[in-house]
N, C-alpha and C positions, 0 to 999 in steps of 0.2 A: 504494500500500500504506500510505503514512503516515496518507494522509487517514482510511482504514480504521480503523486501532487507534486513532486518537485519536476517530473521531465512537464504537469499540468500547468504550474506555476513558472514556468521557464516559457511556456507556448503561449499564455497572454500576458507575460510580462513585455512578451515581443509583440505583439501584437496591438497592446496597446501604445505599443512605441513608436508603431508603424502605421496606428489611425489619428496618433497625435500630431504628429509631424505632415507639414504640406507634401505633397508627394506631384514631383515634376513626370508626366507618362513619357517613355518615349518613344519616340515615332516609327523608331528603327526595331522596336522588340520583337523578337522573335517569338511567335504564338505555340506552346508548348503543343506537343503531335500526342493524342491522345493512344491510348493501346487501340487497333484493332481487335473484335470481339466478331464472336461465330454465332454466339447460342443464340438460338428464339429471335434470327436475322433473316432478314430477307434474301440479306447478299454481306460479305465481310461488312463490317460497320464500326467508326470510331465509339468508343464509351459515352463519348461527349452526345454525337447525334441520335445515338440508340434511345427508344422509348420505353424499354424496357431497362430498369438499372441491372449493369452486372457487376459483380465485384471481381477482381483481379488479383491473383496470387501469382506472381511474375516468376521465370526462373531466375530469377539476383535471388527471392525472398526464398525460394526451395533450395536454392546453393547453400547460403547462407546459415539455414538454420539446417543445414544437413542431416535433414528429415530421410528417413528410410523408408517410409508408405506414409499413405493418407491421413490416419491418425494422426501421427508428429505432425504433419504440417499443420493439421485444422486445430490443434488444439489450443492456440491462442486466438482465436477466430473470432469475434463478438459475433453476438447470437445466434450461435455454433454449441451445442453444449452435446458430451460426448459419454457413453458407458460402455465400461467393460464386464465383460462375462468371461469368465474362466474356459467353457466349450464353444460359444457361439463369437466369441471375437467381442472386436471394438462397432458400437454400433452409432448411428447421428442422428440427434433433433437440431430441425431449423423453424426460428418462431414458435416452437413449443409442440412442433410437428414429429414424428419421427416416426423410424421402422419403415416402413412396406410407402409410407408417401413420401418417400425423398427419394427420388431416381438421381440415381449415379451410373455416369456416361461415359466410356472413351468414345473422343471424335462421335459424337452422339449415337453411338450405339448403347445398351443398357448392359451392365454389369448383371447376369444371373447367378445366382446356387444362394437363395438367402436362407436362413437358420432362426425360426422363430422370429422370423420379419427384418432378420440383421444377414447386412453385406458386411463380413467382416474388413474394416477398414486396414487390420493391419497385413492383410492377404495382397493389396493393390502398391506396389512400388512404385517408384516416381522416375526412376533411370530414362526411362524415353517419354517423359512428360517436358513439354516446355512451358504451360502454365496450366491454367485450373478455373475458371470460370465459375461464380456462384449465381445464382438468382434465389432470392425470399421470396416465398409464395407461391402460388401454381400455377405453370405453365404446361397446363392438360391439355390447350389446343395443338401446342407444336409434338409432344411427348406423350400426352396420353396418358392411361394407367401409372400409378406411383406417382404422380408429380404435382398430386395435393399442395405438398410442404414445401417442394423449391427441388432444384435441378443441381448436379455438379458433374461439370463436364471439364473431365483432362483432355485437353488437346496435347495432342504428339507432335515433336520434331517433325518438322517435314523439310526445310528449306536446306540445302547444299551448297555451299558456292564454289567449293574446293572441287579439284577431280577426288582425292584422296582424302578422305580427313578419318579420326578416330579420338579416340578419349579411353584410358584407361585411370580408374578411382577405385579410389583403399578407404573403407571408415571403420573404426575400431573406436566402438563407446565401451568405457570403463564399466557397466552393467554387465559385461561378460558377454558383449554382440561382435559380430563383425560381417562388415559385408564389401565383396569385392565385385567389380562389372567392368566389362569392356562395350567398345561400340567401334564398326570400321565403317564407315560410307565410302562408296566409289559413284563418281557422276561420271558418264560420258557420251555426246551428242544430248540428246533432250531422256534418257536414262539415267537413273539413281538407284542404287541395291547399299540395301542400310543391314549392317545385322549385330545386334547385342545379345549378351547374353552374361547370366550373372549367377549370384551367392549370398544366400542370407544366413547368419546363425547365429539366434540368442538361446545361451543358455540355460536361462529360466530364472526366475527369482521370489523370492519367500518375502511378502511382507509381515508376515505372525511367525509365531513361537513354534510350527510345528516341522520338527525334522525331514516328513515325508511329502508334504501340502506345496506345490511349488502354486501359489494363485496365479501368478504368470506364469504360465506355463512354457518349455522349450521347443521351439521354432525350430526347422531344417527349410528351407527352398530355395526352388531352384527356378530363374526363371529365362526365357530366351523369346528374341523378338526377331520377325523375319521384315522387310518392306521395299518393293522395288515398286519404282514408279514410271509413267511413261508421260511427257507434254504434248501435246496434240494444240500446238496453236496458243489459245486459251483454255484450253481444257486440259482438266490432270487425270490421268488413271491412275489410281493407285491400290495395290492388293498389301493386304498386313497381314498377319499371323504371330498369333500370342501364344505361348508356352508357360506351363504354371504350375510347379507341384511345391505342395507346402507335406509337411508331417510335424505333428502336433502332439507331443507327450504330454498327458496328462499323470500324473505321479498320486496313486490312490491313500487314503490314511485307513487306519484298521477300524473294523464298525464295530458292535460291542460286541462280536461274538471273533475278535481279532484276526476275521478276515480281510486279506486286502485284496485289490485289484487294482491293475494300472493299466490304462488304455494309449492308444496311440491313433489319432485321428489324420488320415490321408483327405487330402485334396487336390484334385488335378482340374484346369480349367483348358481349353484349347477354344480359341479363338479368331474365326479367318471373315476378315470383312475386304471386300472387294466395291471403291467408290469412284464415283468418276462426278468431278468438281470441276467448274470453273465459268468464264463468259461466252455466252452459246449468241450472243448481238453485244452492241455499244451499254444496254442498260437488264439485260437477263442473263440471270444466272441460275446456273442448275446445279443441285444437292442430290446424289443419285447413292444410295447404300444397298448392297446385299452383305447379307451376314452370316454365319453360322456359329454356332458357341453351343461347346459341351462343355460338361459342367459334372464330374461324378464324387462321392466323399463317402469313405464307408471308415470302417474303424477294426482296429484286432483287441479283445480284449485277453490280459493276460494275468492267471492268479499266483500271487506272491506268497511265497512260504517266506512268514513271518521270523522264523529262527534263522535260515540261511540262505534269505535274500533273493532266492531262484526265481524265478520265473517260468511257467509252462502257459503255453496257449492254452486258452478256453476253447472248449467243445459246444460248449450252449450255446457262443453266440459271437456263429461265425461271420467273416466278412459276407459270404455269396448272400443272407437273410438279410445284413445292415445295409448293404450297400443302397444307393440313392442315385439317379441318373438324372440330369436335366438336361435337353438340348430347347434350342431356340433356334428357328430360322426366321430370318425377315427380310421385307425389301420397303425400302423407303425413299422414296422420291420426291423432290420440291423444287418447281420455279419461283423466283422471283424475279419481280420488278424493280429495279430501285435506280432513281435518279433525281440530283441532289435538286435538280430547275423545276423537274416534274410538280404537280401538284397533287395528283392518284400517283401512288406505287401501291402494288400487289402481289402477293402469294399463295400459289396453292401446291396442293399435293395429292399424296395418298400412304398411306402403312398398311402394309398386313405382316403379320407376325404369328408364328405357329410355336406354342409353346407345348412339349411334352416332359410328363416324367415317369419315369420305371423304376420299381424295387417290389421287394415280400411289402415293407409296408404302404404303398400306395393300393388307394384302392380296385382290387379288379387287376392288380402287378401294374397297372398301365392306364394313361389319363391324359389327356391334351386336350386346349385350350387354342383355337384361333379366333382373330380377330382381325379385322379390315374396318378400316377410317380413311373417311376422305376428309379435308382441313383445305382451309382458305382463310385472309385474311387481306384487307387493305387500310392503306395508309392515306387519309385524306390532308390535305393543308388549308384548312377553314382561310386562316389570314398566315403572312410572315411567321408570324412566330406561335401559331397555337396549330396543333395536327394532330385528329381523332385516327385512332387505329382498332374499328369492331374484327372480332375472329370468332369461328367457331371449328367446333371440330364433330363430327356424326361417327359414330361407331357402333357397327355391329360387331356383336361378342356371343361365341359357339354356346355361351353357358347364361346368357340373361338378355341377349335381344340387341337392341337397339340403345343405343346410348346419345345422349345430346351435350357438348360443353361447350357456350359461350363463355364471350370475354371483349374485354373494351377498355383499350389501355388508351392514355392520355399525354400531349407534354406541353407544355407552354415555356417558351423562352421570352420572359419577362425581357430581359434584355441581353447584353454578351454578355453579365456572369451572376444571372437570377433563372434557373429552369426547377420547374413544378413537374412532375410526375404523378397522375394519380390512375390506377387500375382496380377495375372490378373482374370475378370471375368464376365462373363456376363449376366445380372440379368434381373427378365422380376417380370410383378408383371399384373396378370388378375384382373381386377374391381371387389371390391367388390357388395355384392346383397345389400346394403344403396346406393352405388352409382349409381346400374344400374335401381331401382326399387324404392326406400323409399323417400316420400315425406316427408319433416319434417316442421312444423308448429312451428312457435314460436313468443307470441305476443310479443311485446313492445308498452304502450302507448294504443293509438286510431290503429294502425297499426298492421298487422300481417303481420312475413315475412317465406316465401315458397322457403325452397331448394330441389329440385328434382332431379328425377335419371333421367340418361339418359343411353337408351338402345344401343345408336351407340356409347358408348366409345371405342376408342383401348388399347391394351394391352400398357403397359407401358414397356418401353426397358433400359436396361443399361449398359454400358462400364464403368470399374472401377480399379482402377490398384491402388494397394498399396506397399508403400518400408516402413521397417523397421530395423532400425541396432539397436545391442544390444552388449554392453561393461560390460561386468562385474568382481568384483574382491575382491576376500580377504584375509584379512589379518589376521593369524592365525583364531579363532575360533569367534570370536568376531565382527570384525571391516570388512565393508565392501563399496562397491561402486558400484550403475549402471547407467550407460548413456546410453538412449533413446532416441533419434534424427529418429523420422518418417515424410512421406510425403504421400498424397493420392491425388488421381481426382478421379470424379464422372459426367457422362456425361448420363442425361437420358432424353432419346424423348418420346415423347405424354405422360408427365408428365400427370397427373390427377388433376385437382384445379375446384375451385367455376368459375364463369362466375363474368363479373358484373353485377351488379343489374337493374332490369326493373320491374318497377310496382311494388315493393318489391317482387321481384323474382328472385331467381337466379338458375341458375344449374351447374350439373359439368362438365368440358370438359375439353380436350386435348391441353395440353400449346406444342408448339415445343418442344424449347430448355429448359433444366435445367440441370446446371453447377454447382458443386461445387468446391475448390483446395483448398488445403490448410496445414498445416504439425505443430506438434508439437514438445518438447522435453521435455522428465521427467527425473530429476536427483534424485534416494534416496542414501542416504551415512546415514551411523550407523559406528559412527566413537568410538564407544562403547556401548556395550551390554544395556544399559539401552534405550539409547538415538536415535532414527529414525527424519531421517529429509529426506523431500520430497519437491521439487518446481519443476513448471511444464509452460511451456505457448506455447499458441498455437495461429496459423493464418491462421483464415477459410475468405476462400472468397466463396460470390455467386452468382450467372448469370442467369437470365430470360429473357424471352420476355418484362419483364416492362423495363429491363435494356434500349431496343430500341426502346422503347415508351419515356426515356427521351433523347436520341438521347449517348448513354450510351453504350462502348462495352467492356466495365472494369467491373473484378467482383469487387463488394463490400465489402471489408474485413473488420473484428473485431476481435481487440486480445481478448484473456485468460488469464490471468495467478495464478496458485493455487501454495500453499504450507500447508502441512501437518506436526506437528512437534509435535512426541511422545516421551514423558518420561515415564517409567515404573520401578519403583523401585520393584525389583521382592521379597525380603525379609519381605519390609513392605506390599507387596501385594495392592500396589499404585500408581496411572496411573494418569500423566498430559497429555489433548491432547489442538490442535491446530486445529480448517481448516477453512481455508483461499480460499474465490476466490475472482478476482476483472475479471470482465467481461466487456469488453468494447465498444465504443461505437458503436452500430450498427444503418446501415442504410436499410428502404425497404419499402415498401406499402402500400397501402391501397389505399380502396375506400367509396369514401367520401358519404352515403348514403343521403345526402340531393342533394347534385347536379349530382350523382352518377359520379364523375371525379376520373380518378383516380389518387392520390397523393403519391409525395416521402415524406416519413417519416424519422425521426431518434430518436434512443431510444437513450438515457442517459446511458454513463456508471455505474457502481454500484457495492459494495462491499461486501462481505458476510463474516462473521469472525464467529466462533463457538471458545467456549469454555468450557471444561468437566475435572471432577475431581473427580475417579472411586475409591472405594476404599473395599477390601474381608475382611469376619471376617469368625471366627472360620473353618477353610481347606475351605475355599470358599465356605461352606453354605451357609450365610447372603452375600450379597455385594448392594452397593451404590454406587449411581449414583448422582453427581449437575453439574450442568452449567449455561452455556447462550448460547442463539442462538441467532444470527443476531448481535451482541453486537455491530454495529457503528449504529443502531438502521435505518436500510432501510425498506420503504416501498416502495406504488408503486413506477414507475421508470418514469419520465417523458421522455413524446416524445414531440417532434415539428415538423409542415408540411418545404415544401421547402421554406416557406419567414418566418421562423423563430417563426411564431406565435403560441400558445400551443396548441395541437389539443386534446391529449388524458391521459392518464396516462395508465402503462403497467403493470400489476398485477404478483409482481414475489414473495415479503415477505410482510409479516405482519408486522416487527416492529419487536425491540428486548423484548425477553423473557424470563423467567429463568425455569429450568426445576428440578424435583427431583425425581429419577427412584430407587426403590426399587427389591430386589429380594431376594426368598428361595428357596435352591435348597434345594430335599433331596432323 
């Protein structure tokens, strides 16, 4: 918190310094070039002109904090708020949304194999990511299913300009990780062939007192990425292919009758998307994806002889019964229109997508799921500075019909550094085939507990409406300021959740109500070229049906608040950073599997601080990476029931760490 109000009190101490003082413009300033952005576009698009806000996570900021997957990166995110589970991974709420309505994208394909509504975040590496695109909210017309709660879309390297180039990088964090990756591209005539391939492995680590209980569990994978591309004029072919196996030991403790078990969870994902992008006339452009993505995870479980530590395979419960299979194919197409003189620009399309899955526990061995959408969408310009954009999207789905989502985003450019944003929208998300079909087994102990699908779920509905205003301004070439002051609601029926528990069973149904509200504000000021400073907080509330089960008709709110504080001395080619979140304290539920009641909980506030110190040698060949992560040294986060007694502990960090990231480009 200190480091907060002083990098806070440092940012309008400047700023008052710089609205006190007369300020000469000058004529000659060069107009800062805004990132190009892809997601929920018409056609490539500056941030600045997009009507839709996206947030930006640059590769400087994933170098930097030499992030290993998804997780480390998002975890200082404002209103990004992140859980881990010991077998299901790292999972994410956005705006107070999370699980199964937050679609995660490469290059807008969708990430499949979720686990109780969770894409395990720390399964996704970032080695051939070149940024990260966010949007808050739902973006059901362009995405469809899952995309209730907001979108995040890794974009991949794509661009070449060398015949020859590669990058080999070494990262070894004192938590007992290490991860090594190569990449070589060769470009020749209007062809690019890219290929990486890489090494993750954490050892595991104990935040409690027990010898056998690793809550983080130890990590093996392995991953390799294929991509050759072809130019055609203005147009790109390009085919990728992903590689992915993770293995996952879970390390058993003895249950009262001092048996143990230790399992080991396999994942392999294979992923081939073949897209052809680019200018098809002077103002159209075409978005063209086929996809294929398998997706399988089964498990060996193995019983421990307590005295002399052996291990023999289990007979009950072999892989050929656990295993779990998803594929997905799709094909997804989009024209747009976009011209900056135009006063109509337009978009349309279509998606279908064929989801299957196989295993003992799905229902019938075998279950799939198609669905086909058509989508369209334009962009009007009322006057200069005010431009309406209605969209809808039509889908029929093999398993409930027809589906309708509107939507009607807004901007108005008050002037060149006053723009308003406001969207309304309406989001629908069909049950997935885990939810409507897949029994999932998991013991604990003497007990084993059974979550099952249920065939009569309803579609899930949403009302959603977001404002955001944007201030920004500079001063000559150098020196600049933006203030962001956003607000959002989220109101969605026959939400999709667990049941409670009976007979250790549970399944999924249909909650009424589920409410979110809540609103942020992010200030960055670069009150000189070297120097960025960011602070940000935010306040989400949220509202269920348990809310009325405690006789409760108040959401539950908990702040935010992050700051970001970068130095880059650009001569000596040397980078101080900063991030900071402090997340606080929040309140919500659970159910207490012994008496199965269900109880108000509240998590413990808790701090995050990162620190890195980046530094290039000879033209940016060599460069180097140190830090610390976590450095006020948090681990888990304790909770306590409503009479204040300790009920659980909530697994969000490991403890602090030091890290040292190595690289050679050539």
């Amino acid at each position: 918190m200190r480091l907060f109000f002083i990098s806070l009190g440092i940012l309008f101490a400047s700023v008052t310094q710089l609205f006190g003082q007369e300020k000469v413009q000058d004529s000659t300033k060069v107009e800062k070039l805004d990132e190009v952005i892809i997601t929920a576009q018409y056609s490539p698009q500056t941030e600045k002109n997009a009507v839709y806000k996206v947030n930006i996570i640059s590769s400087e900021t994933i170098k930097q904090k030499a992030a290993s997957n998804l997780r480390e990166i998002l975890q200082q995110e404002l209103n990004i708020n992140l859980e881990q589970n010991s077998v299901f991974g790292s999972s994410i709420e956005i705006q107070g949304v999370s699980k199964e309505n937050v679609k995660i994208l490469i290059d807008g394909t969708p990430i499949i194999g979720r686990l109780n509504g969770v894409i395990d975040l720390n399964q996704i590496n970032l080695n051939t990511i070149e940024k990260i695109e966010i949007i808050e909210g739902p973006v059901s017309v362009f995405y469809g299913t899952d995309a209730m709660g907001g979108v995040i879309n890794l974009i991949t390297k794509k661009e070449q300009n060398e015949t020859l180039s590669g990058n080999v990088s070494a990262l070894y964090e004192s938590i007992d990780a290490t991860k090594v990756d190569a990449t070589v591209g060769y470009k020749f005539d209007k062809n690019t062939i890219r290929i990486n391939g890489g090494y993750y492995h954490f050892n595991g680590h104990s935040t409690n007192d027990s010898p056998r209980n690793l809550n983080w569990e130890e990590r093996q994978q392995y991953f390799g990425d294929f991509m050759v591309s072809r130019e055609f004029k203005d147009l790109t072919l390009r085919y990728n292919a992903n590689l992915s196996n993770e293995k996952l030991l879970s390390i058993g403790e003895p249950d009262r009758f001092g048996r143990i078990q230790d399992i080991d969870y396999y994942t392999r994902r294979i992923n081939n998307t073949l897209s052809l992008q680019g200018k098809v006339s002077e103002t159209l452009f075409l978005d063209a994806t086929g996809s294929y993505l398998d997706y399988r995870r089964y498990h060996d479980t193995f019983n421990v002889d307590p005295e002399t530590s052996e291990s023999t395979l289990s007979l009950t419960d072999p892989k050929e019964t656990n295993t779990v299979k998803y594929r997905y194919a799709g094909i997804k197409s989009q024209l747009g229109k976009s011209n900056a003189s135009s006063k109509l620009n337009y978009a349309g399309g279509f998606d279908f997508n064929s989801e299957t899955s196989q295993g003992e526990r799905i229902l019938n061995l075998k279950q799939s799921i198609e669905t086909v959408a058509l989508f369209g969408s334009f962009n009007y310009k009322i006057t200069e500075g005010f431009e309406i954009q209605p969209a809808a999207r039509y889908t029929w789905n093999s398993s409930y019909g027809n589906l309708f989502s509107p939507a009607v985003n807004s901007k108005i450019n008050i002037n060149e550094n006053n723009t308003i944003r406001l969207s309304y929208a309406r989001g629908f998300r069909a049950p997935s085939l885990k939810e409507l079909f897949l029994d999932f087994h998991i013991s604990a102990g003497p007990n084993t507990f059974i979550i099952s699908g249920n065939e009569d779920l309803e579609v899930e509905e949403s009302h959603s409406a977001n404002l955001h205003y944007t201030f920004r301004k500079n001063w000559g070439t150098e020196s600049s300021i933006k203030i962001e002051p956003s607000a959002f609601y989220n109101d969605i029926t026959n939400l999709i959740a667990l049941s409670e528990m009976v007979n250790f069973k549970r399944n999924y149904i249909n909650i009424d109500t589920f409410k979110s509200l809540g609103g942020k504000l992010d200030v960055t000021y670069q009150p000189i070229k070297p120097l960025s400073i960011k602070a940000g907080f935010s306040y989400v509330g949220r509202y269920n049906k348990f809310n009325e089960d405690f006789e409760s008709d108040e959401f539950l709110y908990a702040p935010e608040i992050s700051s970001n504080i970068n130095y880059n001395i650009e001569k000596a080619a040397l980078n101080f950073s900063l991030y900071y979140k402090y997340s606080g304290e929040r309140t919500g539920y659970f159910i207490d599997e012994d008496t199965n009641e269900l109880n108000e909980t509240t998590r413990d506030s808790f701090n995050n601080l990162d620190a890195t110190i980046s530094k290039s040698f000879l033209n940016n060949m060599f460069s180097a990476s140190v830090g610390v992560k976590n450095i006020l040294d948090v681990e888990d986060v304790e909770t306590t029931n409503e009479i204040g007694e300790a009920h659980s502990r909530d697994m969000q960090l490991w403890g602090r760490s030091f890290f040292i990231r190595t690289s050679f480009n050539f």
